[in-house]
MIGU-206276 format. One line per 4 residues: number of its first residue (from 0); for each residue x, y, z of C-alpha. Coordinates in steps of 0.05 Angstrom, whole numbers, plus 5000, padded with zeros to 4 digits. Example, Ala and Ser with C-alpha at 12.3 -4.5 7.8 and 13.67 -1.06 7.14 Angstrom:
REM residues 2
0	5246,4910,5156  5273,4979,5143
This chain:
REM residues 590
0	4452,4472,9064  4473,4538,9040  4540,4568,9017  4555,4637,9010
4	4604,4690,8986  4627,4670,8918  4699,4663,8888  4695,4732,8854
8	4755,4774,8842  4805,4712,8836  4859,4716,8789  4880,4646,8757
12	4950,4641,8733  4937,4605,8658  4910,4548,8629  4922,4475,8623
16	4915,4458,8552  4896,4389,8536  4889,4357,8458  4837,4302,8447
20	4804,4264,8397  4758,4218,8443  4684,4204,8415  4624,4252,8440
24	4584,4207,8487  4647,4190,8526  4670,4266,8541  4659,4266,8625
28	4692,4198,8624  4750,4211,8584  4769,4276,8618  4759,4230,8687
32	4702,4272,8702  4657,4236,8760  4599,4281,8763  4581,4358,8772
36	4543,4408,8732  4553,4403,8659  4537,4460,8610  4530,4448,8526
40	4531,4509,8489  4495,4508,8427  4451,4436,8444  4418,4439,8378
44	4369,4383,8377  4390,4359,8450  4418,4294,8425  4495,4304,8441
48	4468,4341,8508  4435,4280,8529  4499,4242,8521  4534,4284,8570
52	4487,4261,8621  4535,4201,8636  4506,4176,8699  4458,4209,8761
56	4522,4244,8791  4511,4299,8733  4477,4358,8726  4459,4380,8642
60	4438,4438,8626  4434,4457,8550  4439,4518,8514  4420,4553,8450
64	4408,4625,8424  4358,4591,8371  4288,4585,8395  4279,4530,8343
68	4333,4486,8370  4307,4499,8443  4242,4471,8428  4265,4416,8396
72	4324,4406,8455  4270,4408,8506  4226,4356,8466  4281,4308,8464
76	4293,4316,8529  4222,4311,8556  4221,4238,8506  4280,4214,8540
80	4244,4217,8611  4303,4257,8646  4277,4326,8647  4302,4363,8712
84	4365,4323,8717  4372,4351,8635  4346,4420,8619  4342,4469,8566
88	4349,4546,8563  4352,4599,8515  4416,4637,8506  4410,4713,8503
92	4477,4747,8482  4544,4733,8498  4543,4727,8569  4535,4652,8607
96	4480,4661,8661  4519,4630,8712  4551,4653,8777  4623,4655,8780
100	4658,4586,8795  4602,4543,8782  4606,4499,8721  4648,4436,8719
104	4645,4417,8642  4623,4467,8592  4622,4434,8518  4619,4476,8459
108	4626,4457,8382  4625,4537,8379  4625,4591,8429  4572,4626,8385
112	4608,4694,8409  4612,4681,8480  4687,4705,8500  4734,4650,8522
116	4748,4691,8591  4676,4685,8601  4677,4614,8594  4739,4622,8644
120	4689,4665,8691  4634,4612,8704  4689,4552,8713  4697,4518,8780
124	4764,4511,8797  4790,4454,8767  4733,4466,8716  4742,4446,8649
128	4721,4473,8578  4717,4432,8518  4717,4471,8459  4720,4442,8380
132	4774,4490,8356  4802,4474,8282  4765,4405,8277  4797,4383,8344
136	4774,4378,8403  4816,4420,8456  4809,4412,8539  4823,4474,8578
140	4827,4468,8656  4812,4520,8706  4876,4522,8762  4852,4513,8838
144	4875,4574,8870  4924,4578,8920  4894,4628,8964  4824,4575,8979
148	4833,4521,9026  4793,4445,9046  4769,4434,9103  4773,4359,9123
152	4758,4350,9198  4716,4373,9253  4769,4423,9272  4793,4437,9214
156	4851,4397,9206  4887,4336,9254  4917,4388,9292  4848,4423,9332
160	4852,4489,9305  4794,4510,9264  4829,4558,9216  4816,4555,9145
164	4886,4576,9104  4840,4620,9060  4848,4695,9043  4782,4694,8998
168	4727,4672,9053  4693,4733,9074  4631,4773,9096  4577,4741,9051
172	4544,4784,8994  4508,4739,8956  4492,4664,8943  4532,4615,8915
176	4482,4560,8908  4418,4534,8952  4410,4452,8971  4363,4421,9004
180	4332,4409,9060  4318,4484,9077  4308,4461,9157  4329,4418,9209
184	4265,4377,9232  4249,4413,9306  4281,4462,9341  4280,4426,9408
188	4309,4366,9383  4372,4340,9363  4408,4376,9304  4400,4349,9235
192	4459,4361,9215  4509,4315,9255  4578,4335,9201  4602,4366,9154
196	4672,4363,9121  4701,4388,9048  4763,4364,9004  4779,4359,8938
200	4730,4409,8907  4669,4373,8935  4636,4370,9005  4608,4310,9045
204	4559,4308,9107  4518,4276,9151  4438,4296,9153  4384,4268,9176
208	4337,4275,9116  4273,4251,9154  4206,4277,9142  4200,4361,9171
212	4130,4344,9179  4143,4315,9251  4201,4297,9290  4164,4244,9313
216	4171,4204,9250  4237,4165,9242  4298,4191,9223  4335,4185,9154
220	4402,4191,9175  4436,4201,9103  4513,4217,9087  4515,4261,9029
224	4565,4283,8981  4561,4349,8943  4600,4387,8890  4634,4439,8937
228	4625,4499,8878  4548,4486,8852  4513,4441,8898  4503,4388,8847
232	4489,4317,8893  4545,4273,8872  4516,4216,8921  4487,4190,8982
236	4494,4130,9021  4444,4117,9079  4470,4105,9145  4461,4053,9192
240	4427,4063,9265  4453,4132,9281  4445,4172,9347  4373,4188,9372
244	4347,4250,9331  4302,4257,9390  4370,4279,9428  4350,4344,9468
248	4362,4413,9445  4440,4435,9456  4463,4378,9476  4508,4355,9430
252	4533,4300,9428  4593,4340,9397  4632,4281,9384  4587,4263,9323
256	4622,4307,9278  4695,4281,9298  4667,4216,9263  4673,4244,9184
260	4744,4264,9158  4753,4273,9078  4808,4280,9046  4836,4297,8977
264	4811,4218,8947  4784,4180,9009  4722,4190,9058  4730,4161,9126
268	4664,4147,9164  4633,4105,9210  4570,4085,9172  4530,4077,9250
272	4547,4098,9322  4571,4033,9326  4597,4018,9265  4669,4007,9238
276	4711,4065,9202  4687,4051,9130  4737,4075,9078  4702,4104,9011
280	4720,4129,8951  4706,4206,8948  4685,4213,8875  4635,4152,8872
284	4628,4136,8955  4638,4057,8931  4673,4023,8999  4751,4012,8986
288	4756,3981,9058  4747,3980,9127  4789,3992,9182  4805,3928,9222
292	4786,3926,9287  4761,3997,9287  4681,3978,9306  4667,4017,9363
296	4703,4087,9330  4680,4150,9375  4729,4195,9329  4781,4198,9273
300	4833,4249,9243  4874,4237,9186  4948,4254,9183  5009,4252,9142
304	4995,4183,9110  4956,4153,9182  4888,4149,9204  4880,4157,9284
308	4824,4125,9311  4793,4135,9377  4750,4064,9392  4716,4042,9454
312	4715,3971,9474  4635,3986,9487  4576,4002,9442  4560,4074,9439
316	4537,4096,9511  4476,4140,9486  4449,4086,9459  4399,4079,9529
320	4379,4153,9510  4296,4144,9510  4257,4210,9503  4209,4222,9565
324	4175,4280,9543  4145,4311,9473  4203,4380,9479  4264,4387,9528
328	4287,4328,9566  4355,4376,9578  4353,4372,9645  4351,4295,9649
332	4410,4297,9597  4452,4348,9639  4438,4299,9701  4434,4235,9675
336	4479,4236,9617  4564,4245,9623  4624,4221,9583  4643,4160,9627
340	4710,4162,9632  4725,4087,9610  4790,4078,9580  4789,4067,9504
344	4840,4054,9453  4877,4104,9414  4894,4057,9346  4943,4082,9291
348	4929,4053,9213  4965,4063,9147  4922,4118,9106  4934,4085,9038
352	4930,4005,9059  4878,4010,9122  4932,3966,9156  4934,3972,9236
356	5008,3993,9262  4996,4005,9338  4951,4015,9397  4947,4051,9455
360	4899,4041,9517  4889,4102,9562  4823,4151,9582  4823,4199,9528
364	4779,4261,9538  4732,4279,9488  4750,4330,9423  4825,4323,9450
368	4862,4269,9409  4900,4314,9359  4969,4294,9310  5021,4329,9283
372	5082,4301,9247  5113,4279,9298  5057,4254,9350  4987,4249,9369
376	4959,4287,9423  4909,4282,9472  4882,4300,9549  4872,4241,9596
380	4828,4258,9641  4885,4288,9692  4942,4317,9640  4963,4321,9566
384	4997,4265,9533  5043,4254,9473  5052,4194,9439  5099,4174,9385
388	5068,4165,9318  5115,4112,9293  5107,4057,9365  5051,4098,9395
392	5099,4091,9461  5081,4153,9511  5140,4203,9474  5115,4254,9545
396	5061,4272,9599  5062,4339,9620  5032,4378,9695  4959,4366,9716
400	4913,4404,9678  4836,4422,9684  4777,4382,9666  4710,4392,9689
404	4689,4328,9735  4618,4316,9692  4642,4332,9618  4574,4330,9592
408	4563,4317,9512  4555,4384,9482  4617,4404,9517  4690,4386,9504
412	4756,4412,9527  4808,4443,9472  4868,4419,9449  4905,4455,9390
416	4980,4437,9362  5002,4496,9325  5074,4501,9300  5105,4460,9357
420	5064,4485,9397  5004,4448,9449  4954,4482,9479  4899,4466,9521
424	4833,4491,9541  4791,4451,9592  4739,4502,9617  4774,4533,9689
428	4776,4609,9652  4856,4590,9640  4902,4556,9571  4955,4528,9575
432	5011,4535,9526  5057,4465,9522  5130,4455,9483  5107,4397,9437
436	5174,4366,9435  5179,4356,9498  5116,4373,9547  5150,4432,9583
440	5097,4483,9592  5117,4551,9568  5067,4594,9596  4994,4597,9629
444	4942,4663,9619  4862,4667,9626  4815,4640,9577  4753,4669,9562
448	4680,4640,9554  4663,4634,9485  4609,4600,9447  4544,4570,9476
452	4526,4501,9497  4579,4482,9463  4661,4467,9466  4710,4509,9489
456	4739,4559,9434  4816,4567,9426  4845,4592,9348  4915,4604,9331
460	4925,4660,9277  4978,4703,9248  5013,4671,9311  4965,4695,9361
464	4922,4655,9398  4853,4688,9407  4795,4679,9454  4738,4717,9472
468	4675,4732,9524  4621,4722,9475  4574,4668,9509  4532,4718,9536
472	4496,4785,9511  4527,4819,9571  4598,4786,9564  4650,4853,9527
476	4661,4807,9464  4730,4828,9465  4779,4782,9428  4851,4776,9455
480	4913,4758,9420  4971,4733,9451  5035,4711,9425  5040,4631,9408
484	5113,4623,9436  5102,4672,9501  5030,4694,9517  5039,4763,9514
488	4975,4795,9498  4995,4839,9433  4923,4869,9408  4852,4870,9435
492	4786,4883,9391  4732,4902,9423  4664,4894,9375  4651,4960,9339
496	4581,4948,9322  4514,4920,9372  4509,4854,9368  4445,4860,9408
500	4424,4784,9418  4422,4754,9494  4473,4691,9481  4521,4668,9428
504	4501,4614,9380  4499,4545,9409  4572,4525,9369  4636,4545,9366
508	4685,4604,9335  4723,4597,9272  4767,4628,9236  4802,4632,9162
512	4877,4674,9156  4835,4739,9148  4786,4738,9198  4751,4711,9261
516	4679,4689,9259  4640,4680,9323  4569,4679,9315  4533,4722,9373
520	4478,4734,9327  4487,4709,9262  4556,4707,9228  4603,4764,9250
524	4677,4766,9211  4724,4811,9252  4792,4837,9216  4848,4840,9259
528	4889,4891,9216  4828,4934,9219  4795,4913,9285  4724,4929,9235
532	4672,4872,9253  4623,4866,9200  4558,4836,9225  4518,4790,9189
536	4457,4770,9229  4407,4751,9174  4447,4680,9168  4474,4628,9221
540	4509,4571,9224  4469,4493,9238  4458,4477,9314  4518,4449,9344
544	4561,4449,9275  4562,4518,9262  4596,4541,9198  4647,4524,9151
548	4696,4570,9114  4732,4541,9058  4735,4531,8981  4720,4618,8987
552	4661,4608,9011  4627,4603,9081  4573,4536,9088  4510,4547,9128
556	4476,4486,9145  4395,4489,9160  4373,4503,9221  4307,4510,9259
560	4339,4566,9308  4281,4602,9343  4320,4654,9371  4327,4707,9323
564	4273,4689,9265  4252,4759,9252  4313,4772,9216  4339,4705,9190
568	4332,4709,9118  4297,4649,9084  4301,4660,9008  4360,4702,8970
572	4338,4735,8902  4384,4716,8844  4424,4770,8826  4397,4804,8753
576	4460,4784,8701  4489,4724,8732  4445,4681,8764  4458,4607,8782
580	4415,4554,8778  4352,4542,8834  4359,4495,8892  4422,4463,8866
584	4415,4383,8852  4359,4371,8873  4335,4351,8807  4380,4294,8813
588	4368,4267,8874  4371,4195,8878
């Protein structure tokens, strides 16, 4: 996985300033630190450094401008059997050779002349430094800003829309950090990279970490967790029997990634296709509970204090999936292979207990179930529906709208609630635009094609709804923004630069508060104020997931795309002053 564009430029209102007088080897747990990249300057003999090496969810490295001390540092170190996962490096001058944002604990006795607001600099947010000042032992904490945002679903959010809140994602310039693995296993195979979700400072996905030497070897299927700012691996917990990696190219199955939701404390997974919704604790991924009555989970959302869970009363219908030949098979999977319109329940828990309040049996098309605080939303097959979230009673159905007869699984339909607003997308070149109070429909206009082999793309932003032609190199690529409440169009952007490829990327569009970011080639981020798009075809989202703006930076997943290799860039050079650490936790693997 790779993140880019880093969290330069932000300006952090103050400190929080912390007194302590807790002992040395218990500094990450006292300050309720539960892993990430931990920096001691001045490590001396590497003895207290080691200390700070708490358990394998850290990351040490050590520090010294005296070439005597890193010798010995690196000796101790090398003694102690943990070097990798501990390291040792020289300190030249007064500047940290970090990237901005990256550290999550620095430790220092004495700054040895390195300015406090360079300490500040290299900080994650939430960050903290540790500094002996005056014989005591002072905790300063690095403010979250504002202006980043999580992203915790699929979509973004419970409500469908796939707009990250976040004013400091943009174009990429350089790298953040690097993880690992570098590619999917086969480009005419499944993706490897089934989810991918981020709260709380940290990021958590689903990968298939099976040997790249040949997809015909079994698959590893592997949920991950990650610090969100430097890559560090916090931990992983191996999943059960997952779908067939031998799945053909593009062809989903979409609803894979509607099966991880994080939130600010809590994980919600199913731990197999068939699996129940497994409640875990973010920091450590230790099991708090399970849902009740929850095996058979297809897809979950999380909110305002309720987990949603869409379960069928069958084991997951891809299970027959058997691979007839070596490459392709997407032809059997087009004609063989459909959502099968069984009706499944739509179950309501408590967030905090895991307690089951209501149920709801109904068909319930794929991608569509959707909540905001006042219901949960979702297409049937023949029409939207609106439940209440307190009986899950049916609150309103609204007029017949569109859904393919074969929804096949790299396709699903669109359903976004915006600001009391529904709308729906279900592939006939037309939205919908539905009062969410009370299922009148406010107004109808065309849709456009967007994306590739993949679901149908609808974003809400700066109260516009935009869509665009991009699925094909001969399609305009023009984005249109109409007003939420009316569906008046009120600005078009037509791309300003070539985009020169013969078919969008095979997943969707998305979108933070500054721009949109469709992928025709590679990433493109288009600025509605300035109608600029600023092409970025040397990186591309993961097969099916695509990308992920948020925490100020935009996540790449790996990818074996053989489509525009001659320009995909494989290795980024560290930039000459502030460089971060290589390949980012894999030292610590477990």
């Amino acid at each position: 996985m790779q993140s880019l564009r880093t969290l330069a430029g932000l300006m952090l209102a103050g400190f929080i300033l912390l007194s302590t007088t807790h002992a040395a080897p218990s500094i990450p747990q006292s300050l309720n630190l539960k892993g990430g990249f931990v920096v001691h300057l001045g490590c001396g003999d590497g003895k207290f450094t080691l200390s700070l090496r708490s358990n394998n969810r850290f990351l040490v490295h050590g520090l010294d401008a005296n070439p005597a001390n890193v010798t010995k540092a690196r000796a101790a170190v090398k003694a102690a059997g943990v070097y990798g996962a501990v390291s040792i490096d020289r300190l030249a001058g007064n500047s940290l050779p970090y990237i901005d944002n990256m550290v999550n604990l620095l430790v220092a006795e004495d700054l040895k002349g390195v300015p406090m607001a360079e300490v500040m600099r290299v900080l994650a947010p939430k960050g903290i430094a540790y500094i002996k000042s005056g014989g005591e032992w002072k905790a300063t904490t690095k403010p979250r800003p504002k202006n980043i945002d999580d992203w915790t679903h699929y979509l973004h959010d419970a409500g469908g829309n796939a707009v990250a809140h976040d004013t400091v994602v943009g174009p990429p310039r350089h790298l953040q950090w690097l993880g690992s693995p570098r590619w999917s296993r086969h480009h005419d195979r499944m993706a490897s990279m089934s989810a991918l979700v981020s709260a709380g400072g940290r990021v958590f996905y689903v990968m298939d970490e099976g040997s790249r030497v040949s997809i015909q070897l079994p698959a590893r299927w592997t949920l991950v967790a990650r610090d969100a700012f430097n890559g560090v691996i916090l931990w992983k917990k191996p999943m059960k029997k997952w779908h067939s990696h031998l799945w053909p190219l593009k062809s989903g199955p979409t609803q894979l990634a509607r099966r991880l939701v994080a939130m600010k404390d809590r994980v919600y997974i199913t731990l197999g296709v068939d699996e129940p919704v497994s409640v875990l604790d973010a920091a450590t991924g230790e099991l708090i509970h399970e849902l009740p009555d929850s095996k058979g989970a297809e897809e979950v959302i999380v909110e305002g204090g309720q987990v949603f869970v869409l379960e069928s009363p069958e084991e997951w219908e891809l299970n027959s999936f058997l691979p007839f030949h070596n490459t392709g098979d997407q032809a059997r999977v087009r004609r063989d292979f459909a959502w099968n319109k069984k009706n499944r329940d739509v179950k309501a828990y408590d967030s905090v207990t895991g307690k089951r309040i209501w149920g709801h049996n109904s068909k319930v098309a794929p991608l569509t179930m959707t909540a905001d605080e006042d219901r949960v939303f979702f297409h049937d097959g023949e029409k939207v529906v609106a439940l209440n979230r307190s009986s899950g009673d049916v609150a309103w159905s609204a007029g017949k709208s569109f859904l393919p007869e074969v929804v096949r699984f790299n396709f699903g339909p669109k359903l976004v609630v915006h600001d009391g607003v529904v709308l729906y997308a279900g592939g006939d070149r037309t939205m919908k635009a539905i009062d969410a109070k009370t299922g009148k429909q406010l107004w109808e206009a065309p849709h456009a094609r967007g994306g590739y082999q993949s679901p149908e793309d609808l974003l809400v932003m700066r109260g516009m709804v935009w869509s665009a032609p991009t699925t094909s190199g001969r399609d305009s690529g023009i984005f249109t923004g109409r007003d939420l409440r009316t569906g008046k169009v009120m600005v078009e952007i037509p791309p300003n630069v070539d985009t020169y490829w013969f078919h969008h990327r095979c997943y969707i569009a998305k979108a933070t508060d500054n721009f949109l970011m469709p992928s025709r080639t590679g990433i493109e981020f288009i600025d509605p104020e300035t109608k600029n798009w600023d092409i970025n075809h040397w990186v591309r989202g993961g097969c099916l997931y695509g990308v992920m703006p948020a925490n100020g930076l935009t996540y790449a997943p790996p990818h074996n795309c053989a489509c525009y290799p001659e320009a995909k860039l494989f290795r980024l050079q560290r930039p000459r002053l502030r460089r971060a650490i290589p390949r980012a936790g894999q030292s610590n693997r477990n």
